[in-house]
C-alpha positions in Angstrom: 0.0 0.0 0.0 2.7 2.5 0.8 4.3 1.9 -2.4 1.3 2.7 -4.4 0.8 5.8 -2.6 4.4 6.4 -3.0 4.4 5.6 -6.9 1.1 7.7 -8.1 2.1 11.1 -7.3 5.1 10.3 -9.3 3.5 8.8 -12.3 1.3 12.2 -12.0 4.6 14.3 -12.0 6.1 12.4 -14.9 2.9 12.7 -17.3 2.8 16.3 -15.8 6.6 17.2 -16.7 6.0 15.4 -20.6 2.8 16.7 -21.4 4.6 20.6 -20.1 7.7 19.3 -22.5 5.7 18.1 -25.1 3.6 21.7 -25.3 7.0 23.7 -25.0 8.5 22.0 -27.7 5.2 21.5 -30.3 2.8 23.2 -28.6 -0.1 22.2 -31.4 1.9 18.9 -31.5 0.3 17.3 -28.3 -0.8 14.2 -30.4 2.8 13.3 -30.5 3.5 13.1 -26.8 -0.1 10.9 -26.4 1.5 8.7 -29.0 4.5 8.7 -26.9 2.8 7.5 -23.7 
């Protein structure tokens, strides 16, 4: 249990920090980071 509540707030970050990478870098090209994950 500890480990899931440990391991969703980072999955959150990391979808958080490549959707924010993914709109800096294409910004209309946010189909391509979906793809991605």
């Amino acid at each position: 249990m500890d480990k899931l509540g440990l391991y969703d707030p980072v999955v959150v970050f990391v979808v958080v920090v490549v959707v924010a990478a993914a709109a800096a870098a294409g910004g209309g090209g946010g189909g391509d980071g979906g793809e991605s994950i």
